[in-house]
PQR file with spaces between the fields and no chain letter, atoms N, CA, C, O and H, PARSE charges and radii, in Angstrom:
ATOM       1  N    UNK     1      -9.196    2.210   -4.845 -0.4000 1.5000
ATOM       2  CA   UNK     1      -8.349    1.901   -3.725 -0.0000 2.0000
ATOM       3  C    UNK     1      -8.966    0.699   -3.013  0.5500 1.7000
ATOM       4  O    UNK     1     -10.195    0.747   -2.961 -0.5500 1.4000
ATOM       5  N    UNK     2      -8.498   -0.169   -2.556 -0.4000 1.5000
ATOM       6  CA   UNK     2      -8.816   -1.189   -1.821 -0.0000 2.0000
ATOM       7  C    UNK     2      -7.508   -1.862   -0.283  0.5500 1.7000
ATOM       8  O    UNK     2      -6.380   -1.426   -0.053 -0.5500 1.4000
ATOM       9  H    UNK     2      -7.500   -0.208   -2.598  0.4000 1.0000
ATOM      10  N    UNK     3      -8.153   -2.826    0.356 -0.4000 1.5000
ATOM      11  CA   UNK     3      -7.535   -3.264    1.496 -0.0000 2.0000
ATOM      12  C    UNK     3      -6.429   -4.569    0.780  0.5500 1.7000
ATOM      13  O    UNK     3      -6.884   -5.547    0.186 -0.5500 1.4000
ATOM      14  H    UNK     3      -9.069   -3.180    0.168  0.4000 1.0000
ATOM      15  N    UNK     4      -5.421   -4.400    0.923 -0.4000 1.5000
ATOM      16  CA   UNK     4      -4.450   -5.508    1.455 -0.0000 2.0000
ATOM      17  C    UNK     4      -5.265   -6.937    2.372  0.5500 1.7000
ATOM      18  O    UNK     4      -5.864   -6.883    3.447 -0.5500 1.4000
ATOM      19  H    UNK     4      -5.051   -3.606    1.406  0.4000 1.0000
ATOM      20  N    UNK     5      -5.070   -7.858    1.694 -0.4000 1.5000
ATOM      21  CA   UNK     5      -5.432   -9.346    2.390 -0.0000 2.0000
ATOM      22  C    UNK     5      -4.064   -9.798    3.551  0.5500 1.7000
ATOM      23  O    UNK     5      -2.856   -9.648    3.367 -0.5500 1.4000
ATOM      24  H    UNK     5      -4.584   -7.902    0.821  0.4000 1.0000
ATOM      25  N    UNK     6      -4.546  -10.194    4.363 -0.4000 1.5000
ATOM      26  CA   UNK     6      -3.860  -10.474    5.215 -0.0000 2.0000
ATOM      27  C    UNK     6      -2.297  -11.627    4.378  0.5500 1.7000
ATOM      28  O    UNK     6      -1.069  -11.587    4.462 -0.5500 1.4000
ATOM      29  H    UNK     6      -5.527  -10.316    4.513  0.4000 1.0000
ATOM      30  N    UNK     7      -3.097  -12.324    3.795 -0.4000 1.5000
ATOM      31  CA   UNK     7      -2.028  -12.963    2.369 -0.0000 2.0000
ATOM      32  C    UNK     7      -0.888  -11.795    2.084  0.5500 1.7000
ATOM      33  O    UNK     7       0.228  -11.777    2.602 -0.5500 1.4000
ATOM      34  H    UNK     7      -4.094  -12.356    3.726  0.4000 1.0000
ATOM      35  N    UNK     8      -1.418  -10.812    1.136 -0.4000 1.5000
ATOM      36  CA   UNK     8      -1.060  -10.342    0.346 -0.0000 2.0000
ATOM      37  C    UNK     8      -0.126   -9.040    1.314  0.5500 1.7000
ATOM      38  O    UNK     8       0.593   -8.228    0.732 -0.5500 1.4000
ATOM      39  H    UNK     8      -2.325  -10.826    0.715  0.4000 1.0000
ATOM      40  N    UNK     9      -0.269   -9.046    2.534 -0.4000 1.5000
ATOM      41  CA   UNK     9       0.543   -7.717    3.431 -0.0000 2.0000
ATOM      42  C    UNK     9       1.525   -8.921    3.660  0.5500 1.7000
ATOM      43  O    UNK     9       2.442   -8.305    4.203 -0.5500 1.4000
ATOM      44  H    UNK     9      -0.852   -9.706    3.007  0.4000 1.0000
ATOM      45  N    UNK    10       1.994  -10.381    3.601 -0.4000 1.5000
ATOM      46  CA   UNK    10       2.433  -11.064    4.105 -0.0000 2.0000
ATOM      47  C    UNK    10       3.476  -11.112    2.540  0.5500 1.7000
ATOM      48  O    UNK    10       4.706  -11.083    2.590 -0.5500 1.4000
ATOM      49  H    UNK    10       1.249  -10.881    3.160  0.4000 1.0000
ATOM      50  N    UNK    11       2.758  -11.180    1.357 -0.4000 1.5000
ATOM      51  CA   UNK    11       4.005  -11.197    0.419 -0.0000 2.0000
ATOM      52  C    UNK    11       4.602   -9.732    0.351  0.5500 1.7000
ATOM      53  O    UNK    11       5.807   -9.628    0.578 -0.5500 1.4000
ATOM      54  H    UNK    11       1.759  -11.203    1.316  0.4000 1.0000
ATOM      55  N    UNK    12       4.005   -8.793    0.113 -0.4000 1.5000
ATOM      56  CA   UNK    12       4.113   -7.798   -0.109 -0.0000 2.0000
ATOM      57  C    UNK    12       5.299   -7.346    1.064  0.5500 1.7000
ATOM      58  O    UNK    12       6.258   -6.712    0.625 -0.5500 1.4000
ATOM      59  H    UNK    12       3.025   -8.878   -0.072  0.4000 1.0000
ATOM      60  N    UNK    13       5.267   -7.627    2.413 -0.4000 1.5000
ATOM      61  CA   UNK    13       6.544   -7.697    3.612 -0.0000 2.0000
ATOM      62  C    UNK    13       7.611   -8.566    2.909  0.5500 1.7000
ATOM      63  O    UNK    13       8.757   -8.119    2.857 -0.5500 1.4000
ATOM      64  H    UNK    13       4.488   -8.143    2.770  0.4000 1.0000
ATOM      65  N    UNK    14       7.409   -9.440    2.513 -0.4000 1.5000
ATOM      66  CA   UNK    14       8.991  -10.862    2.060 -0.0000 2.0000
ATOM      67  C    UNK    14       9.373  -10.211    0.863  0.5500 1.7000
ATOM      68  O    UNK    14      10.235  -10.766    0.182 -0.5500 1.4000
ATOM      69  H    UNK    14       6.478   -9.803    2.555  0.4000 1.0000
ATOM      70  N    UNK    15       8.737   -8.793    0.358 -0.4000 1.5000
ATOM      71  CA   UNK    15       9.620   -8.753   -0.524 -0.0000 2.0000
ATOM      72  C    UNK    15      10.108   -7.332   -0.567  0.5500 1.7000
ATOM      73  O    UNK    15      10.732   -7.085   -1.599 -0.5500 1.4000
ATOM      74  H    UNK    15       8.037   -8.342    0.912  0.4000 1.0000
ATOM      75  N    UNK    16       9.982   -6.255    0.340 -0.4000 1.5000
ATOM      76  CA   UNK    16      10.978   -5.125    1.062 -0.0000 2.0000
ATOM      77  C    UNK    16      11.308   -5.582    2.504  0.5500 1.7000
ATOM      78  O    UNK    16      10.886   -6.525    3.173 -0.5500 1.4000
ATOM      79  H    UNK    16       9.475   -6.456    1.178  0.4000 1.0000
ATOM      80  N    UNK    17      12.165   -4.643    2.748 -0.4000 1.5000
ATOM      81  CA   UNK    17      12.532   -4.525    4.531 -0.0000 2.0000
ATOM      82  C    UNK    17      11.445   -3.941    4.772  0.5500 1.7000
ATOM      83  O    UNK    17      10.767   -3.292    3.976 -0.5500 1.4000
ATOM      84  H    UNK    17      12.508   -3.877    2.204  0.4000 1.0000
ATOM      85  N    UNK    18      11.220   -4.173    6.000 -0.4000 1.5000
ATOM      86  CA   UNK    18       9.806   -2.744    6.491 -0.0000 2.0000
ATOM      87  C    UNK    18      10.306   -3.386    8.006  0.5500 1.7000
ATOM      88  O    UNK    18      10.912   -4.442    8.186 -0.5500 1.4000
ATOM      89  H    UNK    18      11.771   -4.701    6.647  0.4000 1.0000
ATOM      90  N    UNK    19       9.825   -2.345    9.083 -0.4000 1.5000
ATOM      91  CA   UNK    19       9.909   -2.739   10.263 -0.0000 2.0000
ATOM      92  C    UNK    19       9.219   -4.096   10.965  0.5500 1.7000
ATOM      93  O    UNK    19       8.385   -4.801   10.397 -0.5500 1.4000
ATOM      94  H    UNK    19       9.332   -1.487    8.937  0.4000 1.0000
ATOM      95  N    UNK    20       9.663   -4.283   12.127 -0.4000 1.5000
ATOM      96  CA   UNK    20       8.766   -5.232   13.083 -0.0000 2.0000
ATOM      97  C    UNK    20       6.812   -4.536   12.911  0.5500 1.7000
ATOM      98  O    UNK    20       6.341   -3.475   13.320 -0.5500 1.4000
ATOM      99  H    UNK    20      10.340   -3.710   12.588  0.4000 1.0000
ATOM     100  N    UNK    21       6.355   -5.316   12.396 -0.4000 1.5000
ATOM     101  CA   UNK    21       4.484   -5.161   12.390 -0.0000 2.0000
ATOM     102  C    UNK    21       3.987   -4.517   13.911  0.5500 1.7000
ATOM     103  O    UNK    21       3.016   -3.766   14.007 -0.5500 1.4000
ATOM     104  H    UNK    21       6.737   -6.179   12.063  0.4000 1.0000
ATOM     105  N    UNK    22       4.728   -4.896   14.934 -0.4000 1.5000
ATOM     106  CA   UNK    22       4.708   -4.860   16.051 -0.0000 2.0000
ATOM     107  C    UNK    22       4.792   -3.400   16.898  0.5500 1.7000
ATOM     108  O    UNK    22       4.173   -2.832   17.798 -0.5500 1.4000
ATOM     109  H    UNK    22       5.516   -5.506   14.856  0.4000 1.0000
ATOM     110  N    UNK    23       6.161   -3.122   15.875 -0.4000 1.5000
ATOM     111  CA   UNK    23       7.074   -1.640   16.269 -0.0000 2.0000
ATOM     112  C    UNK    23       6.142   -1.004   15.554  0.5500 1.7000
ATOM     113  O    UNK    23       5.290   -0.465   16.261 -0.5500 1.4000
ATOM     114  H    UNK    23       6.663   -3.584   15.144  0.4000 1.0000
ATOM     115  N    UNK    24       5.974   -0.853   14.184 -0.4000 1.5000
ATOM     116  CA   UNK    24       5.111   -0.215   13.788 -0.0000 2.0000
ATOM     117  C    UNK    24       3.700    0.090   13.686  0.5500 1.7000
ATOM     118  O    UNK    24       3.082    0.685   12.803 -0.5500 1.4000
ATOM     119  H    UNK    24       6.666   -1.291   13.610  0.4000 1.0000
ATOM     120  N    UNK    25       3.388   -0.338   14.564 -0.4000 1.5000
ATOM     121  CA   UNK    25       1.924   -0.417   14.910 -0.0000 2.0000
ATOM     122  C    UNK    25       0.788   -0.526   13.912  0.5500 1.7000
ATOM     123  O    UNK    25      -0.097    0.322   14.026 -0.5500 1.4000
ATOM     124  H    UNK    25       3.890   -0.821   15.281  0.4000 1.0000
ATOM     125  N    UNK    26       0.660   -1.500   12.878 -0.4000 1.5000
ATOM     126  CA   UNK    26      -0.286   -1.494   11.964 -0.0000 2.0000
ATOM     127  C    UNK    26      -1.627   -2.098   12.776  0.5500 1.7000
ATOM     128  O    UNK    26      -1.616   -3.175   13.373 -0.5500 1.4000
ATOM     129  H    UNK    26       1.379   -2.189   12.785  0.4000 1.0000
ATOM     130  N    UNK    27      -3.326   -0.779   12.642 -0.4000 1.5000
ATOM     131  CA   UNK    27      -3.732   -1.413   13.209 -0.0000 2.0000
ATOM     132  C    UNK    27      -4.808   -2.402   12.054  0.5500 1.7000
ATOM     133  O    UNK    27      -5.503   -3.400   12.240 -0.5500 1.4000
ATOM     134  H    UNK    27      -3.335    0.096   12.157  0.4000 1.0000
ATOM     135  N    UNK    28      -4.571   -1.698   11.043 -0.4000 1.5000
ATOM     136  CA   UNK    28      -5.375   -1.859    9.911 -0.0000 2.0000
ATOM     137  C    UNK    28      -4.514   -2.702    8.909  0.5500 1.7000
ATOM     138  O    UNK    28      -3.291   -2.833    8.883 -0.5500 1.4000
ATOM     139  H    UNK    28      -4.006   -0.887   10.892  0.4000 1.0000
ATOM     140  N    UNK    29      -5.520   -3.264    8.052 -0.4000 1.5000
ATOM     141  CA   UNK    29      -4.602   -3.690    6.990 -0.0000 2.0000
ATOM     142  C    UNK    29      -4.134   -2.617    6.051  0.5500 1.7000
ATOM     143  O    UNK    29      -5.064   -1.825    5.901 -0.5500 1.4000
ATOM     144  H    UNK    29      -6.514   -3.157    8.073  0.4000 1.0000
ATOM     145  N    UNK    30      -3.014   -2.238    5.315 -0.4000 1.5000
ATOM     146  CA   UNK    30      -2.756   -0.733    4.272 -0.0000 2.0000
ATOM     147  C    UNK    30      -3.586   -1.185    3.176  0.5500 1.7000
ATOM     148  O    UNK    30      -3.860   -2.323    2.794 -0.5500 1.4000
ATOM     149  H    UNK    30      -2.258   -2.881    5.437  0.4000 1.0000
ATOM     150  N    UNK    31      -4.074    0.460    2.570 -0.4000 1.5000
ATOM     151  CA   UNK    31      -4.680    0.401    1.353 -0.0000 2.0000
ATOM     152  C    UNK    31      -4.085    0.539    0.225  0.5500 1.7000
ATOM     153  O    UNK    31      -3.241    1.433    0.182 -0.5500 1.4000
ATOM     154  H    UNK    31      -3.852    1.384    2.880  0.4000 1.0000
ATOM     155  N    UNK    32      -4.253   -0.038   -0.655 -0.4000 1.5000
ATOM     156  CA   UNK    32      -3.134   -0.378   -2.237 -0.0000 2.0000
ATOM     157  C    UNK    32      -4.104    0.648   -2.979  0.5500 1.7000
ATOM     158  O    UNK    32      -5.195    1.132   -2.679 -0.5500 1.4000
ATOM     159  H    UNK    32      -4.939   -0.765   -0.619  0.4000 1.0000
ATOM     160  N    UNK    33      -3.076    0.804   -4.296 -0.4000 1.5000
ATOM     161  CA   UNK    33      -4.025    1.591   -5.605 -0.0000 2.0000
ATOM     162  C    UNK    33      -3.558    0.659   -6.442  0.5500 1.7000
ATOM     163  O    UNK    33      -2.461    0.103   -6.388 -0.5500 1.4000
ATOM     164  H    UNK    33      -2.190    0.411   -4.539  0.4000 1.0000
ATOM     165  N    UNK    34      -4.528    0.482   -7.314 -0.4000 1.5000
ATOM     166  CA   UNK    34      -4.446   -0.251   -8.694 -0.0000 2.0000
ATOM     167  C    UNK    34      -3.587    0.771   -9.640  0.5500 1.7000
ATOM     168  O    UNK    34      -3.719    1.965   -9.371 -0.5500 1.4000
ATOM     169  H    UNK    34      -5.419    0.933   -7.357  0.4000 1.0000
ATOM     170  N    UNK    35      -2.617    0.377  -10.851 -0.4000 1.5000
ATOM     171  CA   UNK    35      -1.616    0.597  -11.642 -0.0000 2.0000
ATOM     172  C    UNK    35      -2.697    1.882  -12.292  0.5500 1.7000
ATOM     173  O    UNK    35      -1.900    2.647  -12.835 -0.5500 1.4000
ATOM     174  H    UNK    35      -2.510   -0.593  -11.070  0.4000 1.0000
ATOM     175  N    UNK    36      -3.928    2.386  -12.460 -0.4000 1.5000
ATOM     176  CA   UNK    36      -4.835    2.851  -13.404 -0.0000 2.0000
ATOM     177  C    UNK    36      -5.140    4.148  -12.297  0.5500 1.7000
ATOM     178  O    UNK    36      -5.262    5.329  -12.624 -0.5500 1.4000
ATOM     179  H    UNK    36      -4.575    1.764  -12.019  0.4000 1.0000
ATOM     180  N    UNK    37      -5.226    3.588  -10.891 -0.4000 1.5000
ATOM     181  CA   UNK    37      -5.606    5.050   -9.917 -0.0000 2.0000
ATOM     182  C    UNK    37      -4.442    5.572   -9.741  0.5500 1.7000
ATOM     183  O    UNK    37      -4.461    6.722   -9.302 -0.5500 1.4000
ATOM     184  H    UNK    37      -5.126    2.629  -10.626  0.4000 1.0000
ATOM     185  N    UNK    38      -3.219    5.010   -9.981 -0.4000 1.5000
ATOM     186  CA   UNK    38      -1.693    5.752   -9.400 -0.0000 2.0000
ATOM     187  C    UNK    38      -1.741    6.754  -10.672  0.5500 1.7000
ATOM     188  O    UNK    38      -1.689    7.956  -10.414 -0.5500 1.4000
ATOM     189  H    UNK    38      -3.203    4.076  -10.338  0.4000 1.0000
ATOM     190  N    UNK    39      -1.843    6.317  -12.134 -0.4000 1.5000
ATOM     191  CA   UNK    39      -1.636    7.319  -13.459 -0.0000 2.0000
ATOM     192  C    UNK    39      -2.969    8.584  -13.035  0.5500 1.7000
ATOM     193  O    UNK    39      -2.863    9.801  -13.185 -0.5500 1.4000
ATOM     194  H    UNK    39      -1.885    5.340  -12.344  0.4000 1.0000
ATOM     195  N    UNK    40      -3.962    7.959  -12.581 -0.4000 1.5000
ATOM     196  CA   UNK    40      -5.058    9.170  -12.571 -0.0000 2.0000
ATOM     197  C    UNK    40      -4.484   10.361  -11.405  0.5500 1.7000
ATOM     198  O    UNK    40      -4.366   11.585  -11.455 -0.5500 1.4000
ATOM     199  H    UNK    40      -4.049    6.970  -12.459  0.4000 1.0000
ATOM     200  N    UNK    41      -4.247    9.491  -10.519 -0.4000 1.5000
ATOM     201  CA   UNK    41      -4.072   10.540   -9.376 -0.0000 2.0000
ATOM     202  C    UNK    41      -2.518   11.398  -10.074  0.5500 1.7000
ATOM     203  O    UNK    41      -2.486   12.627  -10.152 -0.5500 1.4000
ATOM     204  H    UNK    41      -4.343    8.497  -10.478  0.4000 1.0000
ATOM     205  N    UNK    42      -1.773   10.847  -10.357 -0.4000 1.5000
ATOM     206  CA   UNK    42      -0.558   11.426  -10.921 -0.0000 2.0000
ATOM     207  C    UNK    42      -0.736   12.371  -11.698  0.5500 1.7000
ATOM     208  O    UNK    42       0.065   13.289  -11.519 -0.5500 1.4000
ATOM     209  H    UNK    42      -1.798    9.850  -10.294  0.4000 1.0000
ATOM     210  N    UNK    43      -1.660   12.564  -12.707 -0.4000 1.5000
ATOM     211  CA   UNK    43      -2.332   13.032  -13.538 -0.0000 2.0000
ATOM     212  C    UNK    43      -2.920   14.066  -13.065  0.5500 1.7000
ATOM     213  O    UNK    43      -2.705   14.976  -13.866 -0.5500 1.4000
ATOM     214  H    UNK    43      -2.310   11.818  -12.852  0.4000 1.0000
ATOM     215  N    UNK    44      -3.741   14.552  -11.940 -0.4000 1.5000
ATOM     216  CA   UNK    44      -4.415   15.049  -10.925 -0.0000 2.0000
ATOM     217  C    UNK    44      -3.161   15.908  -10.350  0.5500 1.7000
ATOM     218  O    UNK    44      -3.008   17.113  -10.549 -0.5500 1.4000
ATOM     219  H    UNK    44      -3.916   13.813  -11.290  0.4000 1.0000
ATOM     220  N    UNK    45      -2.256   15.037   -9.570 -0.4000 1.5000
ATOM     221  CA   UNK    45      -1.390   16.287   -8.834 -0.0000 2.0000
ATOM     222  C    UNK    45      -0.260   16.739   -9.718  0.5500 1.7000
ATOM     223  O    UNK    45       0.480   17.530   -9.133 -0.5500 1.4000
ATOM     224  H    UNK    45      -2.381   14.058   -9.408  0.4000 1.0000
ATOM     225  N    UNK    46       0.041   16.507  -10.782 -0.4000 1.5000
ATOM     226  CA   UNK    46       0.617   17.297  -11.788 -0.0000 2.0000
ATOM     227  C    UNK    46      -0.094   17.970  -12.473  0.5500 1.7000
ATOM     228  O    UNK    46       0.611   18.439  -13.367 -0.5500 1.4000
ATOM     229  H    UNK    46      -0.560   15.864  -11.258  0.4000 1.0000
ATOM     230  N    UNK    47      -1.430   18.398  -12.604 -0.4000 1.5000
ATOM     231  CA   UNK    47      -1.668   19.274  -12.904 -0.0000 2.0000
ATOM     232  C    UNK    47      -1.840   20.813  -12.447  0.5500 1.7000
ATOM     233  O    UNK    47      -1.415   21.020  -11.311 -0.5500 1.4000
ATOM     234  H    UNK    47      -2.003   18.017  -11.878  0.4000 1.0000
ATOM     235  N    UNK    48      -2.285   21.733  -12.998 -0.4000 1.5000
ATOM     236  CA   UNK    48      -2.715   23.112  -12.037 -0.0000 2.0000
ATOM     237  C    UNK    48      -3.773   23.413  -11.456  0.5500 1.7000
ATOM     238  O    UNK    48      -3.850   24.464  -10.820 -0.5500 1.4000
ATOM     239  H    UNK    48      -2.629   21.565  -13.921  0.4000 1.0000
């Protein structure tokens, strides 16, 4: 897991709707998962 670059929260916004930054009070930058931790963790909560 890692932090969003101030860059990259800036493309990552131009390319959904998401609210005003403002309204939503981000105080942090959001944390992303790499394509490899989303299958593990998936992997993890589908199991028993």
């Amino acid at each position: 897991m890692f932090e969003l670059t101030k860059e990259e929260l800036k493309n990552w916004r131009s390319q959904i709707v998401t609210s005003n930054q403002y309204i939503m009070g981000l105080r942090h930058l959001p944390m992303a998962f790499t394509e490899q931790e989303v299958a593990m963790l998936s992997g993890i909560l589908n199991s028993d």
